[in-house]
N, C-alpha and C positions, 0 to 999 in steps of 0.2 A: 890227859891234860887237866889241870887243877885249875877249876872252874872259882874265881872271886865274886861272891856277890855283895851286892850295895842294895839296899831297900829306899825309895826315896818316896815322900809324898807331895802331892800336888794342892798348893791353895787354889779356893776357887778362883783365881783370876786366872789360873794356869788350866782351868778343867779342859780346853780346846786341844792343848797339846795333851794331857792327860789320855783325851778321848785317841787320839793323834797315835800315839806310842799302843795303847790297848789293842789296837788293832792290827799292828806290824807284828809278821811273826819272828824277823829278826830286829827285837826295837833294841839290845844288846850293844850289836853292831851300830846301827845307823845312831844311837845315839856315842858312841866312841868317836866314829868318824866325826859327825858333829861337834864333837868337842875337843879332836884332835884339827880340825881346819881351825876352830876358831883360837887356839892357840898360836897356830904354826901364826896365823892373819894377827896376833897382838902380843905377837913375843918379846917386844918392848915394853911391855907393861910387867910393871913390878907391883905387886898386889901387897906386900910390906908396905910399900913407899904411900901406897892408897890408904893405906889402913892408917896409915900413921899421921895422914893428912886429914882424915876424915875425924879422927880422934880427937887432934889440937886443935882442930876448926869447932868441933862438938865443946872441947872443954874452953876454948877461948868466949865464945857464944854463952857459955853463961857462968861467966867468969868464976871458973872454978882457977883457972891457972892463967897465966900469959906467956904464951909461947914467943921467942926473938928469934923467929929464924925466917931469911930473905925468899930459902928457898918454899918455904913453907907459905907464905904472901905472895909470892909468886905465882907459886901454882895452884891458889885455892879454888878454881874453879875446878870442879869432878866433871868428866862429861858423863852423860847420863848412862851411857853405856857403864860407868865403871861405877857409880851408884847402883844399878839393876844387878851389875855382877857383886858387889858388896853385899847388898839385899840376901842374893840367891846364897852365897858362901854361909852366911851366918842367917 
């Protein structure tokens, strides 16, 4: 079996779960399942549509552009959960 790996680092606000994972001997595993529940739990969420709100909100805010779109007023409020997850992607 063709083993993938991913290297990832932890800032210190993360050092907790950092400590967390170091000492699981399958942290592999347990972090896949943790990130395949929390998919299956927000598979309505479109991470394009975030990014792209987060964007026009960022450029409207200092008035680099003005964006006209209803949907984009509409939903300008991020909940925190999808700022943290924005955070963690980039």
């Amino acid at each position: 079996m063709n083993k993938h790996k991913l290297s990832i680092s932890f800032s210190k606000e993360y050092f907790e779960l950092y400590n967390l994972l170091k000492d699981k001997s399958n942290r592999s595993n347990l972090v896949c399942k943790i990130l395949n529940k929390y998919l299956k739990e927000n598979k309505d969420i479109n991470l394009e549509e975030i990014v792209e709100r987060a964007v026009a909100k960022a450029l409207r805010n200092h008035n680099i552009i003005t964006v006209n779109s209803s949907k984009l007023d509409k939903e300008d409020e991020i909940r925190q959960e999808d700022k943290e997850l924005i955070n963690n992607l980039f």
